[in-house]
ZAKE-206205 format. One record per atom (N, C-alpha, C): y, x, z. Coordinates in steps of 0.1 Angstrom, whole numbers, plus 5000, padded with zeros to 4 digits. Example, Ala and Ser with C-alpha at 12.3 -4.5 7.8 and 13.67 -1.06 7.14 Angstrom:
! ZAKE-206205
494351325078495551235078496751325078497851285071498951375071500051295079
***
This chain:
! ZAKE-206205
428291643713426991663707427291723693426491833690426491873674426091803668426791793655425891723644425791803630424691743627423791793615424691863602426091903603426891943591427492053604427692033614428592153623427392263621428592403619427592533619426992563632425492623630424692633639425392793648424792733658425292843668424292953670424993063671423893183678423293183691422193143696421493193703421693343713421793343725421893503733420393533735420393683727418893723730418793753747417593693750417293733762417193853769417693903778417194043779416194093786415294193784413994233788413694173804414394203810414194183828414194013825414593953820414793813821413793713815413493813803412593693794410793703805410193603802408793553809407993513797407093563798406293523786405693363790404793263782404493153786403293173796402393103807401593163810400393093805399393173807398193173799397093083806396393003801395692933804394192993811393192943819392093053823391093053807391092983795390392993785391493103778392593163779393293233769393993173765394293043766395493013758396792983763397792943754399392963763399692883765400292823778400292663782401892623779402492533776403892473773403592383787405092443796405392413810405792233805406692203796407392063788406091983793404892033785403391933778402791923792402791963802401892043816402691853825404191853830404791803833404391633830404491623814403891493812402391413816401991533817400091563819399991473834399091363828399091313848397691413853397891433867397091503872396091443884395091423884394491313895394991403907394491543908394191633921395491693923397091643913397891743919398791693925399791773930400491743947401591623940402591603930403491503929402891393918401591433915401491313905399991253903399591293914398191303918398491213925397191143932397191023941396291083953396991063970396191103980394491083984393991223980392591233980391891203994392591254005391991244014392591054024393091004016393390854020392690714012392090813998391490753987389990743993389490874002388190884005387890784017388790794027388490694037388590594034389290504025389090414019387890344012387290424005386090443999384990474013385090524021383690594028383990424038385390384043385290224051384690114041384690134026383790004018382989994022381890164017380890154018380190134034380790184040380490164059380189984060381289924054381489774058380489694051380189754036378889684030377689704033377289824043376389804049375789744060377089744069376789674083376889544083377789474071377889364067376189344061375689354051374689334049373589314062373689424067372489434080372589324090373789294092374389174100373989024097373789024082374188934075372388884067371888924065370388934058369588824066369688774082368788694089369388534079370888534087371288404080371288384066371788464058371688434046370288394037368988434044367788394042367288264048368688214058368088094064369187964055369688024054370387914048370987914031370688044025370388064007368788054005367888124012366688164005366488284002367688404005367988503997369088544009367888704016368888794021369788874020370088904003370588953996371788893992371988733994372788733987374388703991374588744003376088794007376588914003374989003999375389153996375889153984375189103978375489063956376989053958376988933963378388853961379788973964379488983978380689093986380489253976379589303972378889403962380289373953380289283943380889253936382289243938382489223947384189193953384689353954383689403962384089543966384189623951383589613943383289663927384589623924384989523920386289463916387389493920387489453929388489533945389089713943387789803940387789953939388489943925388189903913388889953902390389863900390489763909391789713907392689803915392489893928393189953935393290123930392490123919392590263911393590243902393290103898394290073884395890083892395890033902397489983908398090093917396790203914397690353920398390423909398390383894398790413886399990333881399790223889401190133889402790193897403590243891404790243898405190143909405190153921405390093931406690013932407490113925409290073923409489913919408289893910408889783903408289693909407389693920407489523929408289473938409789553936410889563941411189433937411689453920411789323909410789223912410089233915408989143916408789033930409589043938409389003953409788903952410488833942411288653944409988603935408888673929407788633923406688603928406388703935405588753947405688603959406988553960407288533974406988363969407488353960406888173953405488183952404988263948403288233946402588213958403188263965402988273978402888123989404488093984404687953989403587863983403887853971402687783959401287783963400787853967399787863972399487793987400087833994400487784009400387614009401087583996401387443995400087373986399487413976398087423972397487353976397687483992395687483998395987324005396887274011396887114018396287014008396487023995395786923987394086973990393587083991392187103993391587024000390086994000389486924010389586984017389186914032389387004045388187024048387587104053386487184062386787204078387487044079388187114097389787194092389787264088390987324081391187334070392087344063392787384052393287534047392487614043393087684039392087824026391587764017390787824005391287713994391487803983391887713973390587783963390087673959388887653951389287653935388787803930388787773916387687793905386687723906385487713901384687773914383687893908383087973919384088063927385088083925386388173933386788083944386788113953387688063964388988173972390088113970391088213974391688183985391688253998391788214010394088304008395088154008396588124007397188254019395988254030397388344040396888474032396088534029396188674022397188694015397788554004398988663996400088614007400288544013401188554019401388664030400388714034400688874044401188964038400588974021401489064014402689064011403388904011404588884002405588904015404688854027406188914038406289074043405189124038405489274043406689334029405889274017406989274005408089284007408589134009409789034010410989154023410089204033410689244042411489444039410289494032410589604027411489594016411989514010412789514003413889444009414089364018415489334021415789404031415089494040415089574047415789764044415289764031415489884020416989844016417289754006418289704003419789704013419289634027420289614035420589724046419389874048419589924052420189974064421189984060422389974070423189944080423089774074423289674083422189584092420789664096419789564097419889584113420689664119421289634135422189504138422489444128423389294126422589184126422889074132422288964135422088914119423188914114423588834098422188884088421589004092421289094080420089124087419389184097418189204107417989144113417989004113417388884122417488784119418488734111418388614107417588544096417588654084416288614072415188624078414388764084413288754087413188644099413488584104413188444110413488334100413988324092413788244080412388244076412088324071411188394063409988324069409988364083408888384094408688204096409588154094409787974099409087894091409387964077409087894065407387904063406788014064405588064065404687994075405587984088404887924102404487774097405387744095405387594092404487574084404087604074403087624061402087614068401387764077400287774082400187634092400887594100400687534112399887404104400487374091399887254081398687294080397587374077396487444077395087354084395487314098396087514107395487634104396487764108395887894102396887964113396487974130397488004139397188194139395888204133395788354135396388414130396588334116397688424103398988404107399588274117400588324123400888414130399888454142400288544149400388704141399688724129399388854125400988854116401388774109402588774104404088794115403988714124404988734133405088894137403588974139403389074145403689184133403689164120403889234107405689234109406089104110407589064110408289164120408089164132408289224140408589354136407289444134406889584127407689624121407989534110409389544098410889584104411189454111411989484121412389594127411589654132411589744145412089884138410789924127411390054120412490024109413089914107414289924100415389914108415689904121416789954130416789834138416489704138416689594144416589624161417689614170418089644178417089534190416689604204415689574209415989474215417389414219417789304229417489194220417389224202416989074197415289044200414989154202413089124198413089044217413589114228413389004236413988874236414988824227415688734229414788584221413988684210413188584199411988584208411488684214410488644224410688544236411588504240412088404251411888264242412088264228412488174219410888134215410188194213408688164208408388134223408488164231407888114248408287954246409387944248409987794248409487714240408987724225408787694209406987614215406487764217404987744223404787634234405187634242405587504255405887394250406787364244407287254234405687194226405387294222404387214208403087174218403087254230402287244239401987124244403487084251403586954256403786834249404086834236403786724227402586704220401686814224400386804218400386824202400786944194400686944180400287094182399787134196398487234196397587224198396787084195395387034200394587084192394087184184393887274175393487404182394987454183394787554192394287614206394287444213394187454224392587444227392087384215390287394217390387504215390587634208390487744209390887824219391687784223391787854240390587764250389987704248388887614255387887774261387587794269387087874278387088024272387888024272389288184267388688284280388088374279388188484290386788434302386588344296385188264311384088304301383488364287382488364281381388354286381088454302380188474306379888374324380788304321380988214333380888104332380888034325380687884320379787804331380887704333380187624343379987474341380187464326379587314319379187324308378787214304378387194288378987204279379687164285381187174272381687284269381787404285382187524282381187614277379887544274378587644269378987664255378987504249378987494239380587584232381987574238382987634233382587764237381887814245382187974244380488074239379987954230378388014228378988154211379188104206379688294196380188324207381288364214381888514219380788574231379888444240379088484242378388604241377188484229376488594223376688754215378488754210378988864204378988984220379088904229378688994249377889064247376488954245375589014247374989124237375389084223375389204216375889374214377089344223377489454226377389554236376789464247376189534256374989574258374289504248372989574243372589704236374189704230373889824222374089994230374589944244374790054253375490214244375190264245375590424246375590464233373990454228373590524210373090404205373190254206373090144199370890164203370790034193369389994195368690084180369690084169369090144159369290054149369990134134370290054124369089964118369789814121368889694114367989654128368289694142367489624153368089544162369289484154370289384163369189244165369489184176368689084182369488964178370588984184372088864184371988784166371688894158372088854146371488764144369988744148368488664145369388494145370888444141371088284141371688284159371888394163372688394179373788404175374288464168375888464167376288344156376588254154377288184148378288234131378188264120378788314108379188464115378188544115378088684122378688774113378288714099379088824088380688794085381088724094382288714090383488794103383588744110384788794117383588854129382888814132382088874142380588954142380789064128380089154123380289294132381089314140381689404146380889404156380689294164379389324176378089344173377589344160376789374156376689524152377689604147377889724149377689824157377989744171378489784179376389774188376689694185374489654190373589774182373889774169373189874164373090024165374390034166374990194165375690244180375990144189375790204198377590224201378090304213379190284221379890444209378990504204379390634198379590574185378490524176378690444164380290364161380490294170381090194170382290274172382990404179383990494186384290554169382990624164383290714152383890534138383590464137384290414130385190354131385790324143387290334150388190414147387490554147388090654148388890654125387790634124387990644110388890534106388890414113389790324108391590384109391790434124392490504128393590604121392490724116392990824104393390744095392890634091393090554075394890534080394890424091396390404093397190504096396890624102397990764102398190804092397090804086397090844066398190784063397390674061398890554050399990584058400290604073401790594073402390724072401790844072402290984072402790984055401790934046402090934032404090884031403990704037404890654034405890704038405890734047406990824058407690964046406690994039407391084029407891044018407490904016408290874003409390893995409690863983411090913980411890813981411690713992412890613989412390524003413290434009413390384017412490224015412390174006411490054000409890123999409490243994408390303996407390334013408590354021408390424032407790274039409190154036408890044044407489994038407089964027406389914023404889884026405090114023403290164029403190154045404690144052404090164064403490014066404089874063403789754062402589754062401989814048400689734044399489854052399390004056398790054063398889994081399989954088399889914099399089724100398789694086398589534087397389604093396189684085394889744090394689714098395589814108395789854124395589694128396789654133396689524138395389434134395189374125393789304124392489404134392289534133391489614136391589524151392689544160393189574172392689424176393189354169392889174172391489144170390689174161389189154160388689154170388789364174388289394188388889304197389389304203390289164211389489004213389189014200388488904200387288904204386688964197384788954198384789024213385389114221385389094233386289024244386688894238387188814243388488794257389088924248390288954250391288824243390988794236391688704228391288604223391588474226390788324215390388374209389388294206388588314189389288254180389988314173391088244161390688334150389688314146389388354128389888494128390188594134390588744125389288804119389688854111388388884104389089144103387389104100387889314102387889314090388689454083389389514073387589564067387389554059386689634048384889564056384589524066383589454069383389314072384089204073383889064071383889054057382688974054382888904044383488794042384188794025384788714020385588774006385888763998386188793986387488803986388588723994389888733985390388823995389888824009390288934016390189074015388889074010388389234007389589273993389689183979389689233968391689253974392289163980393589183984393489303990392789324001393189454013392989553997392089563992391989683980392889703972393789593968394689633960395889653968396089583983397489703988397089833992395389873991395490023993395790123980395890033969396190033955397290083955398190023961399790023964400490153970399490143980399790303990399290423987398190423974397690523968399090563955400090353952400890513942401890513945402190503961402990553969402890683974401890743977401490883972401790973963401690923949401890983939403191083938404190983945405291083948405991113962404791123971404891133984405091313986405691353997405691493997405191524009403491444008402991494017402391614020401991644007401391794007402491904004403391884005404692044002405092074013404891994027405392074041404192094049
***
């Protein structure tokens, strides 16, 4: 390095073919390429954030705060006074939710790398929390004044976290029992256990099915995924026959018979998926017409929550209900085409994590409300209400927006 007493050096004049003048701005003026580089750019290709994954994002809020409201306006007038006021509330979440996920596209993604033994305690901490809570039949909202924070939400994030990063890190070796199979069944055991205290068996299964995901695209070799599957068969049977699924097993209580019920018992266990039947089949082809659901009138059971979807589906009809499928759909190709371009292997794992959680809940909802699957609490992305779910799902789309930022989605 020169210093300030060594004689200064001559410069080579440039020669005519070589020199470039600066280029000129569309007002006339001359831009410094140095000043341009620092400049963040919303709309541009490396430092800009994905426009068309930002909109679908935005166009499923607004989609979800409507049909949630419309769903939601009979009950909420029967039991606040006020058909409005799920809308206020969720309004507000989604408000909060949108500028926290703007702010955290501006967040370097790199550094929740550092952050994941942070992430992964709060997590526990929470888990462990919610069992002091009163119970409602279950355990699992931790109450902080007017906030209620529903424990498995940060926990879906901290193991798609926890996994992209030891996944990223170990790379290499994640075809090894030592290194791709053994933590994330730690991980997965530790978590299980937590929820099973709850209980919260739906957020088990959605985490096992995230675990898995993790797994699969970081190399983990296919003879273990049937080997752990033999191992939850046996695990399931076990808790079965000692009865520490009496929980779950009322929820399997007329599983798949909705429309067949041949006692009281089974009227009363299968009266929501029911009526979520009959709402869907009413809506036939082109739906009955937004705001002319029947089901909603106190037939469906907490309709704005996980079972808003057959109300969708009553309204808008077999085409309604297909086109915002469809859009959920592009959302998760979006997020994973982004991640997939990342500049780093912790980026790629991460966004694909938190874009395929979507997918899956999407997949399970439907499943459920047509009674493909127990009714075990899944709730849909961007339309059940509830506050810690919406304002979470917002901020990991937060995540995958500034995983974009240096995505090279737009240069091929």
């Amino acid at each position: 390095m020169r210093s300030d007493s060594s004689p200064a050096r001559k410069l080579p004049n440039p020669s005519p073919s070589s020199y470039r003048p600066p280029e000129k701005e569309p007002d006339g003026r001359r831009s410094t390429p140095h000043k341009l580089k620092k400049k963040i750019k919303l709309f541009s290709v490396r430092q800009g954030m994905d426009m068309p994954f930002l909109f679908l994002v935005l166009l499923l809020v607004v989609l979800g705060l409507i049909m949630m409201f419309s769903a939601s306006y009979p009950s909420a007038y029967a039991y606040t006074g006020n058909s409005y006021s799920y809308l206020l509330k969720q309004s507000g979440y989604a408000a909060f939710g949108v500028f926290l996920m703007i702010g955290l596209s501006y967040f370097d993604y790199r550094h929740l790398s550092r952050l994941t033994g942070i992430v992964l305690a709060i997590a526990i901490i929470a888990l462990i929390a919610v069992l002091a809570m009163p119970s409602r039949g279950v355990r699992r909202w931790i109450s902080l004044g007017p906030i209620t924070i529903q424990a498995s939400e940060i926990a879906k994030f901290a193991v798609i976290l926890v996994m992209a990063k030891w996944s990223a890190t170990h790379f290499k070796k994640m075809d090894t029992f030592l290194y791709g199979v053994l933590p994330p069944v730690i991980l997965l055991a530790v978590f299980s256990f937590l929820l099973i205290l709850e209980p919260h068996y739906s957020g088990i299964v959605i985490m096992l099915l995230l675990v898995a995901l993790m797994m699969f695209i970081s190399g983990v070799k296919m003879r273990y995924f049937i080997i752990a599957g033999a191992l939850i068969a046996v695990i399931i049977l076990g808790l079965a026959v000692t009865g520490k699924l009496s929980y779950a097993m009322t929820r399997l209580a007329g599983w798949g018979q909705a429309l067949e019920y041949t006692t009281e018992e089974m009227w009363q266990d299968t009266y929501q998926t029911r009526n979520s039947l009959y709402a869907i089949g009413s809506g036939g082809f082109w739906g009955l017409g937004f705001g002319q659901s029947r089901q909603k009138f106190l037939y469906i059971p907490e309709v704005q929550n996980d079972f808003v979807f057959s109300v969708v589906c009553e309204e808008l009809g077999f085409i309604g209900a297909t086109v915002i499928l469809c859009i959920f759909a592009l959302l998760v190709l979006r997020g994973i085409t982004i991640s997939m371009r990342a500049k780093d292997k912790f980026g790629s794992l991460l966004g694909i994590g938190l874009s395929a959680q979507i997918g899956l809940q999407v997949i399970l909802n439907i499943m459920v409300i047509t009674d493909w699957l127990p009714n075990t609490g899944i709730s849909l992305p961007f339309f059940s209400y509830g506050g810690s779910s919406l304002v979470t799902l917002l901020a990991q789309m937060g995540i995958v927006l500034s995983i974009s930022r240096t995505s090279t989605i737009n240069n091929n």
